[in-house]
C-alpha positions in Angstrom: -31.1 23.9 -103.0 -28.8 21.2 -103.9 -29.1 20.6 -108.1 -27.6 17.7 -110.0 -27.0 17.8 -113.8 -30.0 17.3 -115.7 -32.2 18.8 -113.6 -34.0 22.0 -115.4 -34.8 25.6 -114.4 -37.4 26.4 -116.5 -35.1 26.4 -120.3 -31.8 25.8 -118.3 -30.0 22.3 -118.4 -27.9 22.0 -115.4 -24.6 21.0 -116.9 -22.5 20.8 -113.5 -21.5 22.4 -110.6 -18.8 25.2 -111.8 -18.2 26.6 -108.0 -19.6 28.1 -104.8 -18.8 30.5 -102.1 -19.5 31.6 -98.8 -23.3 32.2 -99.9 -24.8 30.7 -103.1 -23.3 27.9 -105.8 -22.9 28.7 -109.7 -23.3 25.6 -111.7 -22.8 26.0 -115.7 -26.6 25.5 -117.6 -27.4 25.2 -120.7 -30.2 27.2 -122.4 -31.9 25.5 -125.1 -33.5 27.9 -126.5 -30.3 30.2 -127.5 -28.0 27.2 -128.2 -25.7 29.0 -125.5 -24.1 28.4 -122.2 -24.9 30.0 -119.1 -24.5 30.5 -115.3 -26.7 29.4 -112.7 -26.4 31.4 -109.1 -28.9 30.2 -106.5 -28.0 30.0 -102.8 -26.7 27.3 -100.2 -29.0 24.5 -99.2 -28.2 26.1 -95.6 -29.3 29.4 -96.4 -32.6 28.8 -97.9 -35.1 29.9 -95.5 -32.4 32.8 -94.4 -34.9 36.1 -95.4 -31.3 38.6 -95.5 -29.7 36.4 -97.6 -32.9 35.8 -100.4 -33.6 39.7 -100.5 -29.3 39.8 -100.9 -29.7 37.4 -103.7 -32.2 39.6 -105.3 -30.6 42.7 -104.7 -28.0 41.5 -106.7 -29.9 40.3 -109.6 -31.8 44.0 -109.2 -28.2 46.0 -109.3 -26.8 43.9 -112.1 -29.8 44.9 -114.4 -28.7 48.2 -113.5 -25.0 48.1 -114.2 -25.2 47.0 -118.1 -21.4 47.2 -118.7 -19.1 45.1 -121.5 -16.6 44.8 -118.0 -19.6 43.6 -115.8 -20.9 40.3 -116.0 -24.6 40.1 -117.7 -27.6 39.1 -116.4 -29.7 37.3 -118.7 -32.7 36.0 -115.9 -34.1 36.1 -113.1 -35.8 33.1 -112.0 -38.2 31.3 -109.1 -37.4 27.9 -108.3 -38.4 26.3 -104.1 -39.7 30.1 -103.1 -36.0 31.2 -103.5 -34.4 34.0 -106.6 -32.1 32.1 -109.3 -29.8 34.5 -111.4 -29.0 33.7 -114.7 -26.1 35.0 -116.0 -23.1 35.5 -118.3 -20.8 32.6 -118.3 -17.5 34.4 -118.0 -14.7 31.6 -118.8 -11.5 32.2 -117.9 -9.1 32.4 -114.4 -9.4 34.8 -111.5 -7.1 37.4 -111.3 -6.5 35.8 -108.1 -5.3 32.5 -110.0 -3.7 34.7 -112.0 -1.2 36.6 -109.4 -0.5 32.8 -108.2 2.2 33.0 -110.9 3.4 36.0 -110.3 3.6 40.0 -110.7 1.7 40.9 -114.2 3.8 43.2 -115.9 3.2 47.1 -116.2 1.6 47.3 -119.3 -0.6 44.1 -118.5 -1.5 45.2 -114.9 -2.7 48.9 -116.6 -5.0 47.1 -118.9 -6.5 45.3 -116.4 -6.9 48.2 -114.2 -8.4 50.3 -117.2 -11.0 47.3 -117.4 -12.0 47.1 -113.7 -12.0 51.1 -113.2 -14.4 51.6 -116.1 -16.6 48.8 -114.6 -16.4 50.7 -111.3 -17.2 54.2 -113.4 -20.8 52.4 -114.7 -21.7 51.2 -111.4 -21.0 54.3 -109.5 -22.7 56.4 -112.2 -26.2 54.4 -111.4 -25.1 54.9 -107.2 -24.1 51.4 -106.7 -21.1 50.7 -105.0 -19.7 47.2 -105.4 -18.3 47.0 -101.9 -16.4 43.3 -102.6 -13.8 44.4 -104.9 -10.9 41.8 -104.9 -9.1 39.7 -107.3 -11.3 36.3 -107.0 -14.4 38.3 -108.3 -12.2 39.7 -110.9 -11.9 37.2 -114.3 -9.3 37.7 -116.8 -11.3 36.2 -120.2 -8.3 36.8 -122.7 -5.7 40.3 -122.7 -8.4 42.3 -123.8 -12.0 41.5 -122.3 -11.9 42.0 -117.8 -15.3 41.3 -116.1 -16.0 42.6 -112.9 -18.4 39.7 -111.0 -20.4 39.3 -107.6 -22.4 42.4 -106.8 -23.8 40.0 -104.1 -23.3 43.0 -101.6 -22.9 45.8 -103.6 -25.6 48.8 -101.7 -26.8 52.0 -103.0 -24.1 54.8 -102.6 -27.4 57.5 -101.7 -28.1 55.8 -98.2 -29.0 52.5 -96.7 -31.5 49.9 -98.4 -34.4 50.5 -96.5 -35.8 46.7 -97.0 -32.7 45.1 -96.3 -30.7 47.3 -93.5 -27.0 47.6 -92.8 -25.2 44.9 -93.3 -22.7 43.9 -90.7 -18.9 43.4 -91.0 -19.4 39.9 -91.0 -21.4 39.5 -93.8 -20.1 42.2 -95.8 -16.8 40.7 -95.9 -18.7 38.0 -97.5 -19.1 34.5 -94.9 -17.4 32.7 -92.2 -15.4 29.6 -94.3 -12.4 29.6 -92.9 -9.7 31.5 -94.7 -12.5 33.2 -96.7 -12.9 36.2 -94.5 -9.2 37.3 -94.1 -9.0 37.1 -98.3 -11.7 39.7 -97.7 -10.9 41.5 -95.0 -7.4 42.6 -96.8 -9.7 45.2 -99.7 -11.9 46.6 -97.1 -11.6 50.1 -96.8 -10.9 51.8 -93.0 -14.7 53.4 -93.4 -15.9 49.9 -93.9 -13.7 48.3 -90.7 -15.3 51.5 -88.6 -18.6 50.5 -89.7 -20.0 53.6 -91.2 -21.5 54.2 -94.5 -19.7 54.1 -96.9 -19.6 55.6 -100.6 -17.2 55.4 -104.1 -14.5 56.1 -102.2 -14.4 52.6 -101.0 -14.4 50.9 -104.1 -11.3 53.4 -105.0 -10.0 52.1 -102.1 -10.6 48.2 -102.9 -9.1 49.2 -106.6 -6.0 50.5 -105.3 -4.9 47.3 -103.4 -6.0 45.2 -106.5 -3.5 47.7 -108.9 -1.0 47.3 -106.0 -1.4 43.7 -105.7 -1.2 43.0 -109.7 2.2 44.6 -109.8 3.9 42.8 -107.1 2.2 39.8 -106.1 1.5 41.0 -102.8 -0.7 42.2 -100.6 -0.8 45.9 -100.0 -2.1 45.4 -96.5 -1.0 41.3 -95.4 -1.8 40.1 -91.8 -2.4 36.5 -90.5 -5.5 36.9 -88.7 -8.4 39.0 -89.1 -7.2 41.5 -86.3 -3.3 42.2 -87.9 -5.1 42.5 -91.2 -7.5 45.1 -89.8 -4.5 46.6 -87.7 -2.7 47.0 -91.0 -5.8 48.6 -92.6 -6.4 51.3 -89.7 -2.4 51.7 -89.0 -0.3 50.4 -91.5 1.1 51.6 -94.9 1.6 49.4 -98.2 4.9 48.5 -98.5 6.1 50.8 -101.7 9.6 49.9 -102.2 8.3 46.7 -103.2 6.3 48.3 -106.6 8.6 47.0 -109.7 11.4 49.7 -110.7 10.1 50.8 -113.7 6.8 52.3 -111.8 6.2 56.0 -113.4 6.2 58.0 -110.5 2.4 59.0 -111.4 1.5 56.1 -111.0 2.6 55.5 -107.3 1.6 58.5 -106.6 -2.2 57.4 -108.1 -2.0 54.2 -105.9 -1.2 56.7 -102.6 -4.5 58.7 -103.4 -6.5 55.9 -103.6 -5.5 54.2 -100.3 -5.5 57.7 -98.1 -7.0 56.0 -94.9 -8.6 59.5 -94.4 -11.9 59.8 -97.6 -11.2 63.5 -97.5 -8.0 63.3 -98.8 -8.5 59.8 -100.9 -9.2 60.0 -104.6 -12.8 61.2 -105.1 -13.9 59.4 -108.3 -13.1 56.1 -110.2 -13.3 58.0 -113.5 -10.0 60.1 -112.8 -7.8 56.8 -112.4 -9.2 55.7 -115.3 -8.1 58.7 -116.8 -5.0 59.0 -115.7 -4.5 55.1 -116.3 -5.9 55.2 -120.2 -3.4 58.0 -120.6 -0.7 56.3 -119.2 -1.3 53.1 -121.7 -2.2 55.8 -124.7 1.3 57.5 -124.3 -0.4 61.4 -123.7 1.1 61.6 -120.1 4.0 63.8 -119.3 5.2 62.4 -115.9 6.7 65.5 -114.4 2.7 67.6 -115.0 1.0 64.7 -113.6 3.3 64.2 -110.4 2.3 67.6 -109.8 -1.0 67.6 -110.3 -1.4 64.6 -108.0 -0.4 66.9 -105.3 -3.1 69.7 -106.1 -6.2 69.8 -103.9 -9.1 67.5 -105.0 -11.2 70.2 -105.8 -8.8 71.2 -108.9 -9.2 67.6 -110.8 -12.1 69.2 -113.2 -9.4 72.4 -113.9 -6.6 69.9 -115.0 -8.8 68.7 -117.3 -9.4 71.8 -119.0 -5.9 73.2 -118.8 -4.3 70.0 -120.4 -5.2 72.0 -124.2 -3.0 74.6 -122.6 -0.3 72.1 -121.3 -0.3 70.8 -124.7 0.7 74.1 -126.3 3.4 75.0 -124.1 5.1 71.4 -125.2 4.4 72.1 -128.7 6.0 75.8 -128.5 8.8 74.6 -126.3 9.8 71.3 -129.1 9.8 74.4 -131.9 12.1 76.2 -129.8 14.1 73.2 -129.1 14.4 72.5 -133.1 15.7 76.2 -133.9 18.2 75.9 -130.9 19.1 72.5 -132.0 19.7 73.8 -135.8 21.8 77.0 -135.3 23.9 74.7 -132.8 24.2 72.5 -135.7 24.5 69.8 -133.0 24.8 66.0 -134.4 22.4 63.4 -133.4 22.7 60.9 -130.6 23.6 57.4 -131.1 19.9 56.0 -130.9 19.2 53.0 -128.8 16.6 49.9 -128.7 13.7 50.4 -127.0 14.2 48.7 -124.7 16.8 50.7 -123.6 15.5 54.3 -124.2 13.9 57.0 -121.9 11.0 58.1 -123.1 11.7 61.3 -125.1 11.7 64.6 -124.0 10.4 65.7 -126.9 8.4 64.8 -130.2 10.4 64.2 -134.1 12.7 67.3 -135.4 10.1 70.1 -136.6 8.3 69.7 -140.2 7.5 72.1 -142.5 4.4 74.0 -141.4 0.5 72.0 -142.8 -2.7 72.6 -142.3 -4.3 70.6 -138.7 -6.2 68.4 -140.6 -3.0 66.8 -141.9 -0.5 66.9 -138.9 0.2 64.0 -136.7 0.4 64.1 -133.5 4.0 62.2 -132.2 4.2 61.0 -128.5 6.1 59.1 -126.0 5.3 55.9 -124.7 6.5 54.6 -121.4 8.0 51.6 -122.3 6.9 48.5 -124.5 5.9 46.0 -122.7 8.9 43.9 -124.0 11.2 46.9 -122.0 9.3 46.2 -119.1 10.7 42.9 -119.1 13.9 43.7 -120.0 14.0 46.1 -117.1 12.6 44.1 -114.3 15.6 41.3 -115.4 17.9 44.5 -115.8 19.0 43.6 -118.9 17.3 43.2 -122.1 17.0 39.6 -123.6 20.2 38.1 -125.0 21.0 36.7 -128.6 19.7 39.0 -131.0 18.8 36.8 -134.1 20.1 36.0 -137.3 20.0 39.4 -139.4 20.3 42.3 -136.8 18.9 45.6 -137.8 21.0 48.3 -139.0 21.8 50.1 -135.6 22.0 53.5 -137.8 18.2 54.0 -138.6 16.5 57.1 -137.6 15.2 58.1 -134.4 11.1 57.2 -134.1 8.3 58.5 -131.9 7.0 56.1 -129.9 3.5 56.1 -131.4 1.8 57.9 -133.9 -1.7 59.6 -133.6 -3.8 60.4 -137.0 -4.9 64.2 -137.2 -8.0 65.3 -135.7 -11.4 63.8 -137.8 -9.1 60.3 -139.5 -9.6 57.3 -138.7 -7.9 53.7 -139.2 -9.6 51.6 -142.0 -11.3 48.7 -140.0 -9.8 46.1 -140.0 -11.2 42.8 -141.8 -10.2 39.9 -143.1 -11.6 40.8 -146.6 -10.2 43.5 -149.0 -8.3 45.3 -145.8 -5.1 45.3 -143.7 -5.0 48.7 -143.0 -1.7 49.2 -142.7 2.2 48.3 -144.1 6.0 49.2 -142.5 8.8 50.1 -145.3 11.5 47.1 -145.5 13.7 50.4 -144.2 11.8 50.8 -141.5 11.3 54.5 -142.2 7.6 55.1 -143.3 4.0 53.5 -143.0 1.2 53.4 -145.4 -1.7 52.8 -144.1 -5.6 53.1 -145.5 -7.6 56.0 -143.5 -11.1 57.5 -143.7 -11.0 61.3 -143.5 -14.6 63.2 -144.2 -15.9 60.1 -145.3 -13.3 59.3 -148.0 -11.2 56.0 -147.6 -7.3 56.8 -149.1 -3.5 55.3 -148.5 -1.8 57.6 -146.7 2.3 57.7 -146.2 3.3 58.8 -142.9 7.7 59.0 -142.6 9.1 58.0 -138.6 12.3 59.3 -139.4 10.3 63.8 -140.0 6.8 64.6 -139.1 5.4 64.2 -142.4 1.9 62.7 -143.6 0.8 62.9 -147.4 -2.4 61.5 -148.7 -1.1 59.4 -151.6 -2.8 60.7 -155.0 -5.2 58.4 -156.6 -5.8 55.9 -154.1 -9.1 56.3 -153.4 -10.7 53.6 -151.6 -7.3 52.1 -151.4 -6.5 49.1 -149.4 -3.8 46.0 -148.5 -0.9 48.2 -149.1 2.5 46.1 -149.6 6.2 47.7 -150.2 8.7 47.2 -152.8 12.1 45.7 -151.4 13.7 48.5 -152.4 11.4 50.7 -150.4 10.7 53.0 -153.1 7.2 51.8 -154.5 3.6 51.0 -153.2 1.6 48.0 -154.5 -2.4 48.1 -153.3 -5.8 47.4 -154.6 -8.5 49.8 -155.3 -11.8 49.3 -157.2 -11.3 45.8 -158.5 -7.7 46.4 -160.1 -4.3 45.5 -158.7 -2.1 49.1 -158.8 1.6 50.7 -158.4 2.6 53.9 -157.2 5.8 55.1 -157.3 6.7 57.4 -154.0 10.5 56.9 -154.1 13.4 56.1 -152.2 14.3 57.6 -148.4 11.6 60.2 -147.2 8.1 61.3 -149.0 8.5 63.7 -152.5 6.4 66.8 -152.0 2.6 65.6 -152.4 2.6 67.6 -155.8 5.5 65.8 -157.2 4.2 62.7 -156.9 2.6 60.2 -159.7 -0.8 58.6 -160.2 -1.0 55.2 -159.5 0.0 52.9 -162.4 -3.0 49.7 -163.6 -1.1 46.1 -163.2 -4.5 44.0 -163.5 -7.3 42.8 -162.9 -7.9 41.8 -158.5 -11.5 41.3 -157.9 -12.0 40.3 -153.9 -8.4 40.3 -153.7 -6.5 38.3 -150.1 -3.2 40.6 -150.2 -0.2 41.0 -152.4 3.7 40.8 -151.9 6.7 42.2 -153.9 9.9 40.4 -154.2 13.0 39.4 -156.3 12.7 40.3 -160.0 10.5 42.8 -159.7 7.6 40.1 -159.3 4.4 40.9 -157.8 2.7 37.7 -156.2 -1.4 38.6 -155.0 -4.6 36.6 -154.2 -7.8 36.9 -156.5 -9.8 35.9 -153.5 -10.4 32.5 -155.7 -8.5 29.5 -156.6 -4.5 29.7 -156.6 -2.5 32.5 -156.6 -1.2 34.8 -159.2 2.0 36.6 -160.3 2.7 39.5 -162.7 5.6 41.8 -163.1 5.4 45.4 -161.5 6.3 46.5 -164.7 2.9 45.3 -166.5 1.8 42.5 -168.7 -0.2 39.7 -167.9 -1.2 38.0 -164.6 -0.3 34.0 -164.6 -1.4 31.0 -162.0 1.2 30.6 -159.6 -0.1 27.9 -157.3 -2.6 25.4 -158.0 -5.8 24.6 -155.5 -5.7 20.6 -155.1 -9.0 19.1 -154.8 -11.3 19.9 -151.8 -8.6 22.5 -150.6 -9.8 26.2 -149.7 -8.7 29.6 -151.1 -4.9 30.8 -151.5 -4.5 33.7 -149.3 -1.9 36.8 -147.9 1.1 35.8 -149.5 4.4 37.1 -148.4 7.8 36.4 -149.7 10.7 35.7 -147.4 12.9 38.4 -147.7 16.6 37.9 -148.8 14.8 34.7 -150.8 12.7 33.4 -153.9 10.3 31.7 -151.8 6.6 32.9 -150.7 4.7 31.7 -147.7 1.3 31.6 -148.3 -2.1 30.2 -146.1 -4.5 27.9 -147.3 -7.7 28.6 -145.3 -9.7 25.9 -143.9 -13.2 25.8 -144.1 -14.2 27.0 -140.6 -11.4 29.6 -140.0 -9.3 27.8 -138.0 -6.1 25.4 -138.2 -5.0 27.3 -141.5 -2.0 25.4 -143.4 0.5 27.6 -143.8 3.2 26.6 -146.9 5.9 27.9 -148.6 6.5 27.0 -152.3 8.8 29.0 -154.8 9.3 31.2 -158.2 11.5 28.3 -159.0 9.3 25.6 -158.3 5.6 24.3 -158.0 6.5 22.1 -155.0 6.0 23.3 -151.5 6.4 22.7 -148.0 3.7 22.7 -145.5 5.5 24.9 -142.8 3.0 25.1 -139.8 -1.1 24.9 -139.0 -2.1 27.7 -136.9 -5.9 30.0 -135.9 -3.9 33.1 -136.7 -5.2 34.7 -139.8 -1.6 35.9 -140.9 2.2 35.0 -140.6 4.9 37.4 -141.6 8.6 36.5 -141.7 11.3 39.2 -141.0 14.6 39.1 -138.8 14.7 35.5 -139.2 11.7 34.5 -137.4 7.8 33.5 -138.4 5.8 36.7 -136.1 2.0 35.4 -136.2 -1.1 36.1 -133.1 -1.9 33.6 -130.8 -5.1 35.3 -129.0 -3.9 39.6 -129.0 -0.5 38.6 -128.3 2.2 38.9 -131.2 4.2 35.7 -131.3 7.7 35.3 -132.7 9.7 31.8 -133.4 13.0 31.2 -135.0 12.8 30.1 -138.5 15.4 28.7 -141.2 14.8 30.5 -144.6 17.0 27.2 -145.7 15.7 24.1 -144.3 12.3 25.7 -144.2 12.1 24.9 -140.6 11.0 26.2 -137.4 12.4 25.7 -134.1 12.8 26.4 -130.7 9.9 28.2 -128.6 7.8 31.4 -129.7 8.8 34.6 -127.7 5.9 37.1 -127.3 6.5 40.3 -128.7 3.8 42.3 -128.1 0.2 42.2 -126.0 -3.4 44.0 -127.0 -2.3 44.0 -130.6 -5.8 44.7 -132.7 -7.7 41.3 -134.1 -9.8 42.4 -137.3 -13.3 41.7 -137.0 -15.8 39.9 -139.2 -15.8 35.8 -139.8 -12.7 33.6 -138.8 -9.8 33.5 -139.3 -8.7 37.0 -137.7 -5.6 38.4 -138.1 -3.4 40.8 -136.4 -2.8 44.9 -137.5 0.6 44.9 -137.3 3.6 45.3 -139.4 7.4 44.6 -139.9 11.0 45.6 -141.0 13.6 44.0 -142.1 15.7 46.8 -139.9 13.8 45.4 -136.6 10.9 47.7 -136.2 7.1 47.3 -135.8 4.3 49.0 -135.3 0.8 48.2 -134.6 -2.6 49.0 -133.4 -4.1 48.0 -129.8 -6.9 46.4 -129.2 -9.8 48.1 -127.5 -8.5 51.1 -128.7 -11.2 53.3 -130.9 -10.4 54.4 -134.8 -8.2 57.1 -133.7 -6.2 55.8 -131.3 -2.4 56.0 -131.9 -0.1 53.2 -133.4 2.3 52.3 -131.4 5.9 52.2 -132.9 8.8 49.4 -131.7 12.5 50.4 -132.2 13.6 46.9 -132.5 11.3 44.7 -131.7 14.3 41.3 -131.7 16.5 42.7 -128.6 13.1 43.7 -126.4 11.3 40.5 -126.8 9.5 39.2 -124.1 10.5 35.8 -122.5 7.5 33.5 -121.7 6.9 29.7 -122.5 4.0 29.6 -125.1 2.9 26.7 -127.1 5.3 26.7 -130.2 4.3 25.6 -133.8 4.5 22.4 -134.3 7.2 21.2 -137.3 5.3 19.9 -140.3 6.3 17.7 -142.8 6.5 18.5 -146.4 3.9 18.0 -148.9 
């Protein structure tokens, strides 16, 4: 069935033809009745009386309504139109991972996401017995850093024996048609069960999901060939090339993608859910790469007893950093010199020893891997040159990698309303952040220079934390009033030492507060202008004026090092915010830059702001009031808050060249990962910069 645009399926508009394959055509619909896109599969005019591939067609739609998953395309319909099934689906925009790898290797962290993605897809489907059977990167789609879907179940089977109405498929059409070209792309992910012709099971999607994680990290494929018959040699004969996996490969990791492409099923990796595992681990910071190079090499049968014994793992590390922090002080060793991160080795164990508290308010520290900015840095064997204007103090602390909240807290959700969860020190040495613990929303301090965490007294519902310059004092909001709470220079006083917050004003629906020069405390009402009043009391004044038809003053921040504030003046549909800076000194300002991003901090010389989940950093003169050159990208997965445009990024910065944030698709516990110097490991990538604006 050939279809044009403007012709209807029942609600569905055809819009146009999107693509088509070896069997069907997708064209993009519209359905009237939801106001919403869709996608419309129906088969080949030349395969419309061909019985296999109708009862294929509605196999698929059949398995799909099976496999609900957020990393497997929907389906919304199914439909009759000329005696032949019509799927409706999920339009997934985006590219292929295919189109993707066309520019190259992804890097670690990147290629681990996606492989997260596509192996929890896998885990749904298996769980319900279907096996997909097509895996490959054309019928993967990469929507934005954080959302994978997993398409074309077209010949996915039943993992408990053979469809009884349709058969077994043969090679030919399992590999998925005879265009030219179109069979060797196949041919490459089939497993050696599936080039033998016999039945085949989860174990050959593992296979299929090894050469994609193989193929993301270098670009290549695991088993190449010219023809059909080398590529099938390769399969049955041949082994992946493995020096070609990028240096900076944790050896559990190569030793995962070995499991999954044993040509032998007895010895191949026996569920989906284990990489995922191992994989989520490996991206959350728990994994300790000597225990799991070992346990790769333990019979199958003893995957369920790692599990269990990790608790025990656990407390052997914990035991062996105390004994390492007693040996360390009656030593009375000094310190090394530290070093960026993306220079460092991921610890060998977590921060100096605290005093002793209570589990319910003891951090967990780990080690990450590498940021994804070291990755970089590494695969160029060097990091990236031409630190900016303000380097960080090279003498700051030593840092865990990320932080994890105690067992039962959670991160405040993040919205662009009264909360930004969370706020670095200008020192770089402790976070405040706003946390539910037994139902009870608080700020709590949390020092990355000791394992310390204090619940800050009287902040109760606290939220939109911001720092003193001096480090020493905390300004938030909490139950309609703007406060200040005094928790001192360097590390955290002992929790009973410490004051209750002080009153400043009235903040009803407040947008965010900053603290700069002369002790002056600038914050958003939520209404109007913005407002300033000294941290030491008295009364709140207008500080910038709303001209007519303009929206709401929001999250103000002042430069650091200047008297100036950068502000964003929201635009009515959350998008293409004006971004200005005006001054203590003046009422003029300067319209600096119009952007989605929901926030834009300045530290280290540069304007750091989110284009999609990636942290974006360009150059920018505190002087001229200019930007220039290109954005760098900093970080990827960083958290987007939720709730009605514009969204904004959970993240924070230093004036000594750290950051931390949260990741997206992480849940309320997961642990915040921490950035040494976040100016030396940038990533190097061409991004659309922001565009120079002229002043206002």
């Amino acid at each position: 069935m050939r279809l044009r645009a403007g012709d209807r399926l029942g609600p569905y508009e055809i819009v146009g033809l999107l693509g088509d394959g070896a069997m069907g055509e997708v064209y993009r619909a519209r359905d009237a009745r939801l106001g919403r896109d869709v996608a419309v599969k129906v088969l080949r005019p030349a395969f419309i009386n061909d019985a296999n591939r109708l009862a294929r067609l509605e196999r698929e739609g059949r398995l799909l309504s099976q496999a609900s998953h957020p990393h497997i395309c929907t389906l919304f319909d199914i439909l009759e139109f000329d005696g032949a099934p019509v799927l409706v689906l999920e339009l997934v925009e985006g590219e292929t991972l295919q189109q993707r790898l066309l520019r190259g290797p992804m890097l670690l962290r990147e290629a681990m996401r996606c492989a997260s993605a596509v192996a929890a897809a896998l885990e749904a489907a298996h769980r319900k017995g279907i096996i997909h059977r097509d895996l490959k990167p054309s019928n993967i789609k990469l929507v934005d850093p954080a959302s994978v879907k997993v398409l074309d179940f077209g010949v996915a089977t039943l993992a408990h024996g053979v469809d009884e109405e349709l058969g077994a498929a043969d090679l030919t059409q399992t590999l998925g048609g005879t265009k030219e070209g179109a069979l060797v792309g196949t041919v490459a992910y089939v497993s050696p069960e599936q080039a033998m012709g016999e039945r085949v099971d989860a174990r050959t999607d593992i296979w299929a999901f090894g050469c994609l994680v193989y193929e993301m990290l270098t670009a290549k494929r695991a088993f190449p060939g010219v023809a059909v018959a080398d590529t099938l040699g390769a399969v049955m004969r041949g082994e992946p090339d493995w020096t070609a996996l990028p240096a900076e490969t944790p050896p559990h990791l190569r030793t995962l993608l070995r499991r999954c492409l044993e040509k032998d099923r007895a010895r191949r990796l026996a569920a989906i859910s284990d990489a995922r595992l191992e994989v989520d681990d490996w991206l959350a910071g728990r994994l300790d790469y000597a225990d799991v190079t070992r346990s790769w090499a333990r019979p199958r049968s003893m995957f369920p007893a790692l599990r269990r014994s990790r608790l025990v793992v656990a407390s052997a590390f914990v035991a062996g950093a105390i004994v390492a922090s007693v040996a360390a002080g009656l030593f009375n060793r000094p310190s090394a010199p530290v070093r960026p991160a993306a220079e460092r080795r991921p610890p060998d164990s977590a921060t100096p020893a605290a005093p002793q508290r209570s589990a319910a308010a003891e951090p967990a520290v780990q080690s990450q891997p590498s940021s994804p900015a070291a990755e970089v840095a590494a695969r160029k064997g060097t990091a990236a040159a031409g630190a900016p204007r303000g380097a960080p103090d090279k003498t700051v602390a030593p840092m865990p990698a990320s932080v994890t909240l105690p067992e039962g807290m959670a991160w405040a959700r993040a919205a662009d309303g009264p909360n930004t969860v969370l706020a670095l020190s200008p020192d770089g040495r402790r976070v405040v952040f706003s946390a539910r613990l037994a139902d009870e929303r608080a700020l709590w301090l949390r020092s990355l220079a000791v394992d310390d965490l204090v619940r800050l007294p009287g902040t109760e519902d606290g939220v939109s934390p911001f720092w003193s310059p001096d480090s020493a004092s905390i300004g938030f909001f909490a139950h309609g009033r703007l406060k200040r709470l005094d928790v001192g220079a360097r590390e955290a006083r002992p929790r009973d030492r410490l004051p209750e917050p002080v009153s400043l004003c009235e903040a009803r629906n407040q947008r965010g507060g900053t603290w700069g020069p002369d002790n002056t405390i600038v914050f958003s009402p939520a209404s109007d202008g913005l407002r300033r009043i000294s941290a030491n009391g008295g009364a709140a004044v207008e500080f910038t004026d709303q001209e007519p038809g303009e929206g709401d003053h929001f999250r103000p921040q002042f430069l650091t090092g200047t008297r100036h504030v950068l502000y964003r003046v929201t635009s009515g549909n959350g998008r293409n915010n004006r971004y200005y800076v005006t001054s203590l000194d003046s009422s003029e300002r300067k319209l600096i830059a119009t952007l989605d991003s929901g926030n834009v901090v300045y530290a280290q010389g540069h304007l750091l702001f989110m284009q999609s989940n990636t942290l974006m950093a360009q150059p920018f003169d505190t002087r001229q009031l200019t930007v220039s050159g290109s954005p760098r990208p900093v970080a990827e997965g960083v958290l987007l808050s939720t709730g009605s445009l514009p969204v904004f990024g959970v993240f924070s910065v230093s004036q000594t060249g750290r950051l931390v944030y949260l990741s997206q698709g992480g849940d309320r516990n997961a642990p915040m990962t921490v950035i040494t110097n976040w100016t030396t490991a940038a990533m190097v990538s061409a991004f659309r910069p922001i565009a120079p604006s002229q002043a206002r």
